[in-house]
FIDREN-229524 format. One record per residue (C-alpha): residue number from 1; x, y, z; residue in one letter. Coordinates in steps of 0.05 Angstrom, whole numbers, plus 5000, padded with zeros to 4 digits. Example, Ala and Ser with C-alpha at 12.3 -4.5 7.8 and 13.67 -1.06 7.14 Angstrom:
<rs>
R  seq     X     Y     Z  type
R    1  5246  4910  5156     A
R    2  5273  4979  5143     S
</rs>
This chain:
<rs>
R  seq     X     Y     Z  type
R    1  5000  5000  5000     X
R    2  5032  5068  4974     X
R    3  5019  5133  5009     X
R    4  5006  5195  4962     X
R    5  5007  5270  4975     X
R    6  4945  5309  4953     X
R    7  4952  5367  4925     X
R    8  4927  5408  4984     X
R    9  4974  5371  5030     X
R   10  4911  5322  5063     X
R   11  4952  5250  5074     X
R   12  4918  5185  5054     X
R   13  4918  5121  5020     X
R   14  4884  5106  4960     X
R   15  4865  5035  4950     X
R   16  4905  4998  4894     X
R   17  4896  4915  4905     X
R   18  4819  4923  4931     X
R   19  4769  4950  4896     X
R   20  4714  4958  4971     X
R   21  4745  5014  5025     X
R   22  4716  5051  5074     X
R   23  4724  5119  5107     X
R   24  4729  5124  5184     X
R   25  4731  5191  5208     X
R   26  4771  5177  5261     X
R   27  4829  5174  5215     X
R   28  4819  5243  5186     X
R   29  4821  5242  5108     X
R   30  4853  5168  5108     X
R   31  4820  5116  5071     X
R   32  4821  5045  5099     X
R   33  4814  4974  5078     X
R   34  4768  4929  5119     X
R   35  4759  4853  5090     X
R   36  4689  4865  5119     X
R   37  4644  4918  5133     X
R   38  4632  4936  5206     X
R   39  4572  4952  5236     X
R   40  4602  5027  5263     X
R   41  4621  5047  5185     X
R   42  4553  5079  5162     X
R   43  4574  5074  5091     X
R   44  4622  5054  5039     X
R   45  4671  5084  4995     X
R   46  4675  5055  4932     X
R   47  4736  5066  4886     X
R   48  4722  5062  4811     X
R   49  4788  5079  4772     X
R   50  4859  5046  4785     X
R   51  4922  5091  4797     X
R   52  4968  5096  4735     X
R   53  5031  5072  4785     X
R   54  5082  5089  4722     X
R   55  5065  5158  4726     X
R   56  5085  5216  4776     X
R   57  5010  5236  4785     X
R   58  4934  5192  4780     X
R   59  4862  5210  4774     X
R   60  4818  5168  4820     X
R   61  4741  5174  4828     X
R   62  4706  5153  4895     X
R   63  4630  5144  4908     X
R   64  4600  5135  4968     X
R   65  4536  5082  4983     X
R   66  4498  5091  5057     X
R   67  4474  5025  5079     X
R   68  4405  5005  5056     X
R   69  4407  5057  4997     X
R   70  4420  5029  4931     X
R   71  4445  5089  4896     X
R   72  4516  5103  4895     X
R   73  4540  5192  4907     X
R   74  4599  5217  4876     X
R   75  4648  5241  4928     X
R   76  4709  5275  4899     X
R   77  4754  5257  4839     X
R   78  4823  5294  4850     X
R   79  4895  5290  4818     X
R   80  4956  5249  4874     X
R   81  5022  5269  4869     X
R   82  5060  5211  4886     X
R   83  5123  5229  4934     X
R   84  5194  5210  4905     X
R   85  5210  5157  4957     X
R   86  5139  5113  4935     X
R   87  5152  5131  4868     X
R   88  5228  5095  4878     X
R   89  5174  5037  4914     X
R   90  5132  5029  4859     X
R   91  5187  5025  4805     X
R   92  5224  4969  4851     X
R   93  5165  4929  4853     X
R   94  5146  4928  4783     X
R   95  5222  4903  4766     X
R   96  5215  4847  4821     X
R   97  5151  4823  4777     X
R   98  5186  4834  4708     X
R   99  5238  4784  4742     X
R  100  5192  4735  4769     X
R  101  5154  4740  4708     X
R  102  5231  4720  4667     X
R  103  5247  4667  4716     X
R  104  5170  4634  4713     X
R  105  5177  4640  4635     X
R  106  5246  4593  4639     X
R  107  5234  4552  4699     X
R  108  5297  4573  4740     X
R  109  5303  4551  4803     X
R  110  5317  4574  4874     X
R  111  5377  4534  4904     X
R  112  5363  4526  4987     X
R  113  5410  4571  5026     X
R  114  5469  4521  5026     X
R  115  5482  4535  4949     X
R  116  5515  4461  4953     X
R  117  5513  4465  4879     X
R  118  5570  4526  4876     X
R  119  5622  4477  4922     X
R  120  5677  4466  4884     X
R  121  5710  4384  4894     X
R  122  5775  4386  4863     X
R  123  5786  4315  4884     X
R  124  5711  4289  4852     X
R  125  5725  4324  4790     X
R  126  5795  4294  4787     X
R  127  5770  4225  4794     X
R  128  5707  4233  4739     X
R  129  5761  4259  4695     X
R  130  5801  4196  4705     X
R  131  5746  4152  4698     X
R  132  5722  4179  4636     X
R  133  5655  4147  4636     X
R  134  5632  4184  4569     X
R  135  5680  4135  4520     X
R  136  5639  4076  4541     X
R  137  5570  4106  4537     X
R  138  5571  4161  4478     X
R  139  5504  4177  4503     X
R  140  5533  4186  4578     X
R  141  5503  4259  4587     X
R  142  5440  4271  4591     X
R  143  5424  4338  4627     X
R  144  5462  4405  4632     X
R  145  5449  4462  4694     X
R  146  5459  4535  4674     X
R  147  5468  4584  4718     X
R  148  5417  4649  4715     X
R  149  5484  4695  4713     X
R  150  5513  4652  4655     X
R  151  5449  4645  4622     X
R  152  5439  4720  4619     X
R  153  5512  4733  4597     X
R  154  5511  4692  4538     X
R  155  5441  4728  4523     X
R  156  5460  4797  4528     X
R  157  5527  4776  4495     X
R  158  5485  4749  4429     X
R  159  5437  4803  4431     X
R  160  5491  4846  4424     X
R  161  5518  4820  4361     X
R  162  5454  4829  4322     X
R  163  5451  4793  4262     X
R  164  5528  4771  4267     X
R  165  5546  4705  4298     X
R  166  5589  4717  4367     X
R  167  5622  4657  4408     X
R  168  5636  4643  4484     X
R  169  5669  4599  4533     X
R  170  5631  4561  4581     X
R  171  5661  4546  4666     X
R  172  5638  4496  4712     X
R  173  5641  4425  4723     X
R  174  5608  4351  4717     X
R  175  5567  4316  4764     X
R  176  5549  4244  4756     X
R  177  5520  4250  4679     X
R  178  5495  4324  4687     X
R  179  5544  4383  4654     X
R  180  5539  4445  4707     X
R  181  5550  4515  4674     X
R  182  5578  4560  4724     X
R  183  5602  4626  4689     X
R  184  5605  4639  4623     X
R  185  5660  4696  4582     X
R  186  5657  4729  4512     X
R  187  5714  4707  4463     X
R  188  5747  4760  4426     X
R  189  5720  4736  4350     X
R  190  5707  4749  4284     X
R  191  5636  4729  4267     X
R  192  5592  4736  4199     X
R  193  5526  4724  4191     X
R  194  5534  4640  4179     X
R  195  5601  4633  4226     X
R  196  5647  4654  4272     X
R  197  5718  4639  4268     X
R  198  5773  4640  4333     X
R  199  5833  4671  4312     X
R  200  5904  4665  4354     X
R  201  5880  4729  4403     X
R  202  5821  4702  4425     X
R  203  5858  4634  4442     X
R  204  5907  4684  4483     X
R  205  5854  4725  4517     X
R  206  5823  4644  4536     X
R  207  5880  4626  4567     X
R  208  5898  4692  4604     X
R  209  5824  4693  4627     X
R  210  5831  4623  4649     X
R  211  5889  4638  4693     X
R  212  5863  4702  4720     X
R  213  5801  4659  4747     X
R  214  5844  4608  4779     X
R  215  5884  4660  4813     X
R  216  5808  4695  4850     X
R  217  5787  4620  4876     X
R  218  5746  4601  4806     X
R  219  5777  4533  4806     X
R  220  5713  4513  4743     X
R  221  5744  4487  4680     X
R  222  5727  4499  4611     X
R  223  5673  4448  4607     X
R  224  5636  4476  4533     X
R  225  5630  4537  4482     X
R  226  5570  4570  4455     X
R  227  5559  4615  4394     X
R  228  5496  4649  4370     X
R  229  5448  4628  4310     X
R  230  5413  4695  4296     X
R  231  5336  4683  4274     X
R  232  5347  4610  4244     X
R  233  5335  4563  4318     X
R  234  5386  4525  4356     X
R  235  5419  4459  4329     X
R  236  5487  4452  4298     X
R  237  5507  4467  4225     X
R  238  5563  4422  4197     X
R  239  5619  4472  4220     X
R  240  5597  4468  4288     X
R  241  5597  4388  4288     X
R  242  5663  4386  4262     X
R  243  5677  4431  4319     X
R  244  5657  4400  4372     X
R  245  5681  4332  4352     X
R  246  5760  4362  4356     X
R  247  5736  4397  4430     X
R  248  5711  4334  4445     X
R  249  5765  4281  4422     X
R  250  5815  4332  4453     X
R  251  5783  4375  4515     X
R  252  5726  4325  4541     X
R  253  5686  4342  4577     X
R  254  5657  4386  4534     X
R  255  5586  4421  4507     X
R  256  5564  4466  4451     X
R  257  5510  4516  4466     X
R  258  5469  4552  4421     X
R  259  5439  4617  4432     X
R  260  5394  4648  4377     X
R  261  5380  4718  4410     X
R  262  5322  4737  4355     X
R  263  5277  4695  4367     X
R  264  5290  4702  4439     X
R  265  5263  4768  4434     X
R  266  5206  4753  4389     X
R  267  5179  4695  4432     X
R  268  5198  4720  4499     X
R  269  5230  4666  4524     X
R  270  5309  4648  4517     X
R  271  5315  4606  4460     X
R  272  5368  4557  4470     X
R  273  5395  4487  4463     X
R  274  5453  4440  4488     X
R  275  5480  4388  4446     X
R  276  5541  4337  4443     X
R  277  5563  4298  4378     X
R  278  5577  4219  4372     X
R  279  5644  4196  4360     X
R  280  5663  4185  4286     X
R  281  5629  4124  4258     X
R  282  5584  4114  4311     X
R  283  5520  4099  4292     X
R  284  5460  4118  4340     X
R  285  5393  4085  4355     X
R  286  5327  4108  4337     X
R  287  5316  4160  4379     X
R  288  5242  4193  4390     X
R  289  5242  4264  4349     X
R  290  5255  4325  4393     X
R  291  5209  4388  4396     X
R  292  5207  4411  4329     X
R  293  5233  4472  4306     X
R  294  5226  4535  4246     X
R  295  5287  4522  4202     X
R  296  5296  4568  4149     X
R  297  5289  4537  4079     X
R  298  5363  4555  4061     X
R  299  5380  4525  4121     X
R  300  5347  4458  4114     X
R  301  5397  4419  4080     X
R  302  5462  4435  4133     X
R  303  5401  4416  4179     X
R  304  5381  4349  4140     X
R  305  5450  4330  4135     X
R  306  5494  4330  4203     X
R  307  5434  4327  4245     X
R  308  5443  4252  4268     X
R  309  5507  4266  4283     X
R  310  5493  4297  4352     X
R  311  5438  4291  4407     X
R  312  5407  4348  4450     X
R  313  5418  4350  4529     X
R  314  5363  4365  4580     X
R  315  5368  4436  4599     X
R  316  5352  4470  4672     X
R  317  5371  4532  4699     X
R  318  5379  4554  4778     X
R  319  5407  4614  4811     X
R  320  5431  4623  4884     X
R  321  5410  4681  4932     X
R  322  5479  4721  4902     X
R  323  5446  4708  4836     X
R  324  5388  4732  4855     X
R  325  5413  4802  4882     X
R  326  5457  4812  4816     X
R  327  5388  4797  4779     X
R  328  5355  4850  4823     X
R  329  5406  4899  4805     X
R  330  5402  4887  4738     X
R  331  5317  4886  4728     X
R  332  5326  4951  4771     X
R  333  5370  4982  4724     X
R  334  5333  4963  4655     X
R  335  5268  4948  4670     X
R  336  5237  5012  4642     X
R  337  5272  4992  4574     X
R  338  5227  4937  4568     X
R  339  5169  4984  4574     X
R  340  5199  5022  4519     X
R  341  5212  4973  4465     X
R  342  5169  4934  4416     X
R  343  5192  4863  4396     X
R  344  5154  4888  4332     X
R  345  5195  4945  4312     X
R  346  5263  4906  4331     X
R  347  5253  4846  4297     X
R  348  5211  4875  4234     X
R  349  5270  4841  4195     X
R  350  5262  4777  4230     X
R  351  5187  4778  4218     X
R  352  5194  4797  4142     X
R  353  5242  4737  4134     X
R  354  5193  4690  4164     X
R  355  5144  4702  4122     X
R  356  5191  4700  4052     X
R  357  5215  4644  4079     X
R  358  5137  4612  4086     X
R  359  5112  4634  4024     X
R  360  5173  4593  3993     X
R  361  5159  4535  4034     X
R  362  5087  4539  4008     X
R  363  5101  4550  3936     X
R  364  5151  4478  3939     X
R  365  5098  4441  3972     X
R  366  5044  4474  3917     X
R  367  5101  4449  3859     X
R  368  5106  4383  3879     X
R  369  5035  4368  3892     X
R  370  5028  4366  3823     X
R  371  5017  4409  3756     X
R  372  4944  4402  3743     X
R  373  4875  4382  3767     X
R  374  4881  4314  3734     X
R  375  4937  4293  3769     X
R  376  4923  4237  3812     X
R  377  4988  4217  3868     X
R  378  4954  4154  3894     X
R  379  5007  4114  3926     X
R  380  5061  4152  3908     X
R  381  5117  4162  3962     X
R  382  5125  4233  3951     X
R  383  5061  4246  3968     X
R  384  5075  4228  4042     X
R  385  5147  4277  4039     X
R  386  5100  4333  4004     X
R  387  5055  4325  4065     X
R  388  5105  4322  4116     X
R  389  5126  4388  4081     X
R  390  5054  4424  4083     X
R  391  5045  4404  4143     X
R  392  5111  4439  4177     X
R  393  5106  4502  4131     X
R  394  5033  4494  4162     X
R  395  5063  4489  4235     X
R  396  5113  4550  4218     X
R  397  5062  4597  4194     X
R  398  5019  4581  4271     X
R  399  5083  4600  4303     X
R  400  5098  4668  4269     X
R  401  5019  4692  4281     X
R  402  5025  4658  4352     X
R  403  5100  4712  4362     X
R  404  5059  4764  4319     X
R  405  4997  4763  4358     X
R  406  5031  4767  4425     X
R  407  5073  4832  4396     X
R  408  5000  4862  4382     X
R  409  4973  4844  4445     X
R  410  5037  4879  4482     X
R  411  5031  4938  4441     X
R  412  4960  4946  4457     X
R  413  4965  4940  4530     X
R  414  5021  4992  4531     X
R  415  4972  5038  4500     X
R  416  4916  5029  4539     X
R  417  4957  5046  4600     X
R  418  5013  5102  4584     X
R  419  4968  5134  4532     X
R  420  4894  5129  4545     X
R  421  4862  5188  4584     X
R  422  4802  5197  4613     X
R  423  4787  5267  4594     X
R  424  4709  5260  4609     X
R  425  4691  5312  4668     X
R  426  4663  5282  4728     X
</rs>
């Protein structure tokens, strides 16, 4: 409950999670909630307008009903000039539910006070990596834990690269057959808008990074990399395969992460996946298909090719209660800039590629349906790819009016509360 100043100097509280109040008068000009009505209060104040808590100042109208009387009098409607210190209140609290709402969206998790998970067993991690339990089972991990911190860096650090690719190094450590990301740090690269490539300084500013983490008690290893796919989803593309196969046959344990930081803004939740690749030669067993996915159509084929030469990890995501006050800090700082941007107007090009890329989805499947009305496909095996096709350009199209519709909504909402005023005298 925020306390205003009117503009006559009269204190009180206007009412902003209950919508029944009453006025006591032994409280002067204070208005006060009661979860029931008492038999004292001789009537009811009724509040019929919510406080704009964005802005400095708010127009609220209250009418009065005497018991036993149906009809409802108009009391006063007057302009509240909210004090600097609730103003500072109000702001706080609306970050603290832009970050609940982030967390909810991803399903992190709150760690118990022990943070067990940040304890660092040189000895456990020594004997995994002398085990090496992986080159028996090339299926051996399963699941991967990010932390919030590291999930936000590598975020903010492909966001930042717009529509070129950027690459990372990923800290932390194994347990059992889950991969735990710790930290994560931005590599020094050259990226385009199909690939990144490391050249000799970033491998310098890796290792010098590396040592300057040992020497301030980060004893995590370099357990994985990630890179950003900018609008076109998360899986590997045949350079990244090859990739990981040399980390992995020379650096193991090891993950590749993929980050695509459009469509994280577009859907609203971070759009990323974990992956490992089978050893050369290795052939693996018929696995169930994972969640499906928009790939571009000029992407399909890298897709098509290399992707049964890698399988996806479980990811999860948990923060501790120093994570949490770094997250506060943050939400506190740029909170307001989430007010002020439109996933419509930053990702117009994103949207516009979409739907290029579906109308030439839908003009293939069109083509090879056939060239006439007389053409009959009966049995023909085509006809069950040419489906398969419709039917994901189909699923494609849902998606982009599902992110478009959303934007819309957003937009609306925004304008219905910064811009709509009630200019109709009481």
């Amino acid at each position: 409950m925020w306390h205003f100043r009117k503009e006559y100097n009269i204190q009180f509280t206007p009412i902003v999670s209950s919508q029944r109040v009453t006025y006591d008068p032994q409280y002067h000009q204070r208005v006060v909630v009661h979860t029931h009505v008492p038999p004292s209060v001789k009537f009811v104040v009724f509040r019929i307008s919510r406080c704009r808590r964005i802005r400095k100042s708010s127009s609220v109208s209250y009418f009065c009903k005497f018991k036993g009387n149906k009809e409802s009098l108009p009391i006063f409607r007057s302009t509240y000039v909210c004090s600097s210190e609730n103003l500072t209140r109000v702001k706080m609290a609306d970050a603290e539910m832009a970050r609940k709402n982030w967390e909810l969206e991803n399903n992190i998790e709150t760690l118990p006070a022990s943070d067990e998970i940040f304890r660092y067993d040189a000895e456990q991690q020594q004997r995994i990596l002398a085990a090496r339990p992986w080159e028996k089972d090339p299926h051996f991990f399963k699941d991967i834990k990010i932390s919030a911190l590291a999930l936000l860096k590598m975020v903010m650090h492909a966001r930042s690269g717009g529509a070129l690719e950027i690459m990372g190094l990923l800290l932390g450590k194994v347990e059992e057959d889950t991969m735990v990301v710790m930290d994560a740090f931005a590599l020094p690269v050259e990226g385009t808008e199909t690939r990144v490539n490391a050249q000799s300084q970033a491998y310098e500013y890796m290792t010098a990074y590396m040592e300057s983490a040992k020497e301030v008690g980060r004893c995590e290893n370099a357990i994985g990399w990630y890179h950003s796919h900018p609008g076109y989803g998360c899986w590997l593309s045949g350079i990244d395969v090859n990739t990981q196969m040399l980390n992995q046959n020379y650096q193991e344990p090891f993950v590749a992460i993929v980050v695509d930081p459009v469509r994280t803004i577009s859907s609203g939740k971070v759009c990323l996946g974990a992956f490992r690749t089978y050893p050369k030669g290795y052939k693996p067993p018929n696995e169930e298909p994972s969640e499906y996915q928009t790939i571009p159509l000029n992407k399909i084929e890298d897709f098509g090719v290399h992707c049964k030469q890698y399988y996806p990890l479980e990811v999860s995501y948990f923060k501790s209660a120093l994570d949490r006050k770094l997250l506060d800090s943050l939400w506190n700082k740029y909170w307001v800039n989430t007010l002020g941007s439109s996933g419509l107007l930053s990702n117009a090009d994103y949207t516009t590629g979409q739907i290029l890329d579906l109308s030439e989805k839908l003009e293939l499947s069109e083509a090879s349906l056939g060239r006439g009305p007389f053409v009959v496909t009966g049995a023909d095996p085509n006809e069950k790819r040419t489906e398969d096709k419709l039917s994901k350009a189909t699923r494609d199209c849902s998606r982009a009016s599902i992110e478009l519709i959303h934007g819309l909504m957003a937009q609306i909402a925004k304008d219905k509360l910064f811009n709509t005023v009630n200019v109709k005298n009481k």
